[in-house]
N, C-alpha and C positions, 0 to 999 in steps of 0.2 A: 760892727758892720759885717767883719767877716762869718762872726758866726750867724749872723740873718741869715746870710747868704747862700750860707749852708743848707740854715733849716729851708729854706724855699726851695734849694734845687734838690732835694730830698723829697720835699712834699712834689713837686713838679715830676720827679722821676719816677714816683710810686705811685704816682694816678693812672687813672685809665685814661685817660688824653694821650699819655705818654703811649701808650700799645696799640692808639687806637693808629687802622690803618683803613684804605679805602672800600676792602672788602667789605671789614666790619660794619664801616660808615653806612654803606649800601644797604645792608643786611636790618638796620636803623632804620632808614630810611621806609623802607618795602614794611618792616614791621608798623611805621606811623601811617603809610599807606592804608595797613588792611584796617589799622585802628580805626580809620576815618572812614572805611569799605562798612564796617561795622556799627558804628556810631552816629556818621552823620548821614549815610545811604540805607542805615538800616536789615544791612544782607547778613542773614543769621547771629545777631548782635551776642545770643546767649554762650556760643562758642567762639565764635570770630575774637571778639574783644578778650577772652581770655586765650586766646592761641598767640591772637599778636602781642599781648602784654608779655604773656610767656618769654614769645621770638625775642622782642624787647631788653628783654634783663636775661637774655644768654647771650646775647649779643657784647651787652657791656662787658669790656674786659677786667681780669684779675677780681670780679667780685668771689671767686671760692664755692659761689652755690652750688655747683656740680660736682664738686671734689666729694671723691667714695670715701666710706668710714674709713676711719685711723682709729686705733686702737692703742692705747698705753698700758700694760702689762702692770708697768711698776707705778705709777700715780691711777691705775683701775679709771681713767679715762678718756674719751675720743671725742672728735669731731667728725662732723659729716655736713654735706651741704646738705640744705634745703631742698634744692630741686631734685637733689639725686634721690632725696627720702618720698617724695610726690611721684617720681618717676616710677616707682616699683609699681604702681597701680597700673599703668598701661604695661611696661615689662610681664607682668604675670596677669593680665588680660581680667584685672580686676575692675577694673571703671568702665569698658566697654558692655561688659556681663550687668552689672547695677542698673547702666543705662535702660538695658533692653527689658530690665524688668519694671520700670517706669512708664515704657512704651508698650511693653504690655496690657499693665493697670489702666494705661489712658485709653487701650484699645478697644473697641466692640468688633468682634468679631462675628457678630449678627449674616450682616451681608453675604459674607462669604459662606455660611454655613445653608443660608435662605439660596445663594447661586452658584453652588460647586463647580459648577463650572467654569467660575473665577479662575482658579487656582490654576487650568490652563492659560489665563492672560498673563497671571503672573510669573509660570514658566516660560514662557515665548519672552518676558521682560528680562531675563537672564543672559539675552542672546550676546548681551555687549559684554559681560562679563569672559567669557569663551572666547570672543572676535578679538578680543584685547588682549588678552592670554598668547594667543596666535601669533598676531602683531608685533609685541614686544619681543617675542621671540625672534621673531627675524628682525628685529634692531638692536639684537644682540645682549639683550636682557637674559640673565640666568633662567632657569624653569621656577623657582621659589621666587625669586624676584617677580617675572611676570604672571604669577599666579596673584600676588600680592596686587599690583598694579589693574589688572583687570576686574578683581571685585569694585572698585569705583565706579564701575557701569550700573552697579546694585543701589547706586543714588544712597547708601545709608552707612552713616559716616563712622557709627562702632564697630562695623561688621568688617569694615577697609582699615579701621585701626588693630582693630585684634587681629586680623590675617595680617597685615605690614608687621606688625613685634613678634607673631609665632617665624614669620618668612624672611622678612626682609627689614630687620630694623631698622637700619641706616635710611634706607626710603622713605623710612614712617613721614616725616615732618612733609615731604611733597606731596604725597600720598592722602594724607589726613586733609590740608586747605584746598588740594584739588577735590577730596567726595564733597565739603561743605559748600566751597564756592557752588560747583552746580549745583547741591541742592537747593542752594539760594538763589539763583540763576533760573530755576525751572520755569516760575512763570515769564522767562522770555525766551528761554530756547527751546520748550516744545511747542507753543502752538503753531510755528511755521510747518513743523515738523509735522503738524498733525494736519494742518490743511494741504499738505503738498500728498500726505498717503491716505485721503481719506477724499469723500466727495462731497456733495452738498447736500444731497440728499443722504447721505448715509447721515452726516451730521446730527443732520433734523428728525431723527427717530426719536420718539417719547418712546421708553420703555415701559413695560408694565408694573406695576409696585411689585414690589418682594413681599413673599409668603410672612407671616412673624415665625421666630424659631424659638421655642422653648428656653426655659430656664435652664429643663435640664439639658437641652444640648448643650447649650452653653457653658454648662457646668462641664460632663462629659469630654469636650473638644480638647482642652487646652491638655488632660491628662492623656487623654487619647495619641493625641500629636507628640506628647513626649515621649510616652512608650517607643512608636513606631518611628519616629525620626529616630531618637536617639542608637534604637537600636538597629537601627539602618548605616547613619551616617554616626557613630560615639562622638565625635571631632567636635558634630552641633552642640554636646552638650552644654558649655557654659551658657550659649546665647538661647537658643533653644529653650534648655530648662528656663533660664531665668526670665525669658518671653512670657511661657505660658506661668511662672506661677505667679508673676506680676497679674496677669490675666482671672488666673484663677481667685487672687484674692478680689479680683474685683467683680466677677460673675457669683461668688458661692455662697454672697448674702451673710457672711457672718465675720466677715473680716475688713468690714469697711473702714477701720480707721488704719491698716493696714495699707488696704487699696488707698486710702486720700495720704499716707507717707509715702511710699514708692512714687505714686504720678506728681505727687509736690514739692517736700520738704526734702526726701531721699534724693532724687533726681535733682535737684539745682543744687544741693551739695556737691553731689557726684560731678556734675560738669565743669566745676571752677579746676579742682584736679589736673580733672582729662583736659581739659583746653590749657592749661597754665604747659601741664605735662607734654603735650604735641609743641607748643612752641619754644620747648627748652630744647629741643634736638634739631631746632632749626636752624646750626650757626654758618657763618659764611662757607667751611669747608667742607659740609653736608649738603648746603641748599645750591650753591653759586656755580650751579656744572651743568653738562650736555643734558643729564640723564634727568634732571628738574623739570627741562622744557619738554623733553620728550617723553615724561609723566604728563603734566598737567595735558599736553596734546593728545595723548592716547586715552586719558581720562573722558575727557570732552569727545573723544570719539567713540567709545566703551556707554559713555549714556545715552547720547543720539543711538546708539543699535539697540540699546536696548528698549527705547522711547520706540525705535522702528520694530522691534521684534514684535512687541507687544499690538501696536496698529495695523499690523502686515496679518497677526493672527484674527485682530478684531475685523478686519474687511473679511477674511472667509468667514467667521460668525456668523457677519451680517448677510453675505450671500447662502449658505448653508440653511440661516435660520428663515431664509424669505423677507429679510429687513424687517425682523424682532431686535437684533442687535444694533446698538450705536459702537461704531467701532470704538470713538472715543477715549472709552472706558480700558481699552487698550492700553494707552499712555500710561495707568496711571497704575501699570503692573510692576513700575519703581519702588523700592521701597522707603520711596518718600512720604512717611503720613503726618498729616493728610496733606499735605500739599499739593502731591502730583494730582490727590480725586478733586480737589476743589479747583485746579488748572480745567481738568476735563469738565467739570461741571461750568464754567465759567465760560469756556469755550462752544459747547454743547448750547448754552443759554443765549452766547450771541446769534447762534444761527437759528434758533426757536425758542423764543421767549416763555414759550411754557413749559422747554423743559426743565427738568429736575432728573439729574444725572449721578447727583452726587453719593447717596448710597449704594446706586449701582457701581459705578468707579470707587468704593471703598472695598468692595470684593477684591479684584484683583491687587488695589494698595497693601492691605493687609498681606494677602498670598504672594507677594513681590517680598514682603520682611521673610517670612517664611523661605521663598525663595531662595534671597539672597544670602541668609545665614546660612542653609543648605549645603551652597553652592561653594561660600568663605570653607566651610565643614569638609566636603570634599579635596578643595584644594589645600587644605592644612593636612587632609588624610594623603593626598596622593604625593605631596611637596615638602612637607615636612622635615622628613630626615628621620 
C-alpha cells in the first residue's frame, strides 16, 4: 500500500496539473476561445486554428517541446523540442517569404497594370502603418518595437510576422492574431468606415471597364518590380522577390504546375508551420501584460487609418476625376486579397445594383501587398540594428 502510494504521488507530482497555475489556465482558455473564433464562427479558420492549437500545446506545462537542442559529445546524440525545430521557419523569416510566393501565384496582377493609378490608393492605405509607428512611440514602445506593431495596419499577416522576428520577437504572438483577427474582421469593420468618408453619390459611380493588359506585360511586371524595389528598398527582398516569382510562374505560360504548387499544395503546407509556430510563443508570460492590449488596440487603429487613408485619397479621385472615380475602391488599398476588393465590391453593389466594382478594387488590393511589404522593407531597414 505504501509503495501505491508512492507511485501516485509521483505520477501526481510530475504532471502538468501539478504546474498548472491560473495564468496558464487563462492562457487555455483564450487559446479554446480562438479555437471556437476559428471553427465554429468561421474567422480565418486556415490560420486561426493552427495559431490557437499552437497557443494550446505551449501553454501545457513540462511537455519539453520548446527545449533547444542538447547535444551529447560522448553517446554522438541530442534532443530537441518539436516546436523549437518548427520555430526556426518564422525566426529566419522562412514561412512568411513561401507564403507570399503563393499569394503571388494566386495573384493577377491585371488590374493594377490596366489602372496605375491604383498603386496611389495603395500608397495612401499605408497611412495606418506610420500613424501607429507614431503612437506607440509615445506609449512608450521601443522604435523597433513600434515599427513592428504598426505594419498590422497593412492588414497582411506575413509581412507583421516577418517584421515582429526581424524587430520585435517577443511581440510576435500579439502581433501575428492581431494582423489575422482584422483581417478576418474586414467585412464588419470597414463598411461603416467607408459610408461615414464617402457619400452616396460617390458610392454609386459605375466605373468604366479596364483596358486588357497584355501577356507580355504581365510577364515583364513582376521582374520589373523586382529589379526596382529590391533595389530601392534590399530589406523587401525575401517578400518581394518571392511575390513576384510566385507571380511570375504563373503569368509566363510554361511553369504552370509550378504556379498550381506554390498557390495549393506549397502554401497550405507552409501555413500549418507558420500558425502552429505563432502560437508556440504565445505563453502566459509573453501574452498576459499591458503591452498585449495596447497592441491589439493600436492594431485596430493602424487599420481603420489605413481603411481611411485609402477613402480620404479615393474622394479626391472622385472630385479631381469629375466622378469617373468610386472612392470605394479606396478601402481596398489593404493588403488584404481579395477580401478588402470583394468588401468594396459588395458594398459599392448595395448602393447600385449594377455595379461591378470588383476588379477595379483589385488594383489598389494588389498595390496595398506591394505596399505593405515595402513599407515592413523600410522599417526592417531603418530599425533593424
Amino acid at each position: 500500500m505504501e509503495f501505491f502510494t508512492r507511485v501516485i504521488t509521483a505520477i501526481a507530482s510530475g504532471s502538468g496539473f501539478a504546474a498548472l497555475d491560473w495564468k496558464t489556465a487563462l492562457m487555455l482558455i483564450i487559446a479554446c476561445v480562438l479555437l471556437y473564433m476559428g471553427i465554429g464562427k468561421g474567422f480565418e479558420p486556415l490560420l486561426l486554428v493552427p495559431i490557437a492549437f499552437g497557443m494550446l500545446l505551449a501553454n501545457l506545462p513540462i511537455t519539453g517541446l520548446f527545449n533547444e537542442p542538447v547535444y551529447d559529445a560522448a553517446t554522438h546524440s541530442g534532443t530537441v523540442g518539436f516546436m523549437w525545430v518548427l520555430y526556426q521557419g518564422v525566426q529566419y523569416a522562412i514561412y512568411p517569404s513561401i507564403i507570399f510566393m503563393g499569394i503571388g501565384a494566386m495573384t493577377d496582377f491585371g488590374p493594377l497594370l490596366a489602372n496605375p493609378t491604383s498603386l496611389l490608393l495603395g500608397a495612401a492605405a499605408q497611412l495606418g502603418i506610420f500613424a501607429a509607428f507614431l503612437m506607440a512611440l509615445v506609449l512608450g514602445f521601443k522604435p523597433a518595437e513600434a515599427a513592428a506593431i504598426g505594419v498590422i495596419g497593412g492588414a497582411d499577416g506575413p509581412t507583421a510576422i516577418l517584421t515582429a522576428s526581424k524587430l520585435a520577437v517577443e511581440l510576435l504572438p500579439a502581433i501575428a492574431i492581431a494582423a489575422y483577427s482584422y483581417m478576418a474582421l474586414i467585412p464588419m469593420i470597414q463598411p461603416p468606415l467607408m459610408k461615414l468618408l464617402t457619400t452616396k453619390e460617390a458610392r454609386q459611380v459605375k466605373m468604366s471597364q479596364l483596358r486588357k493588359v497584355s501577356q507580355t506585360e504581365k510577364i515583364i511586371f513582376p521582374i520589373a518590380v523586382t529589379i526596382f524595389v529590391v533595389l530601392l528598398i534590399p530589406d523587401t527582398a525575401p517578400l518581394i522577390g518571392m511575390l513576384m516569382l510566385g507571380n511570375l510562374f504563373r503569368e509566363c505560360g510554361v511553369t504552370e504546375r509550378l504556379s498550381d504548387t506554390a498557390q495549393n499544395a506549397l502554401i497550405n503546407i507552409v501555413t500549418i508551420p507558420l500558425g502552429l509556430s505563432v502560437g508556440f510563443k504565445a505563453t502566459a508570460s509573453s501574452f498576459l501584460t499591458f503591452q498585449t492590449l495596447s497592441i491589439i488596440a493600436l492594431g485596430l487603429t493602424a487599420f481603420l487609418l489605413s481603411t481611411a487613408g485609402g477613402l480620404i485619397l479615393g474622394d479626391v479621385m472622385y472630385i479631381l476625376t469629375k466622378g469617373k472615380v468610386n472612392p470605394l475602391i479606396g478601402s481596398a488599398g489593404v493588403s488584404a486579397v481579395p477580401m478588402a476588393a470583394r468588401v468594396a465590391q459588395n458594398v459599392g453593389q448595395k448602393e447600385n445594383p449594377s455595379n461591378f466594382l470588383l476588379m477595379h478594387a483589385m488594383g489598389p488590393n494588389v498595390a496595398g501587398v506591394i505596399g505593405s511589404a515595402c513599407a515592413a522593407g523600410f522599417m526592417i531597414k531603418v530599425f533593424g540594428g
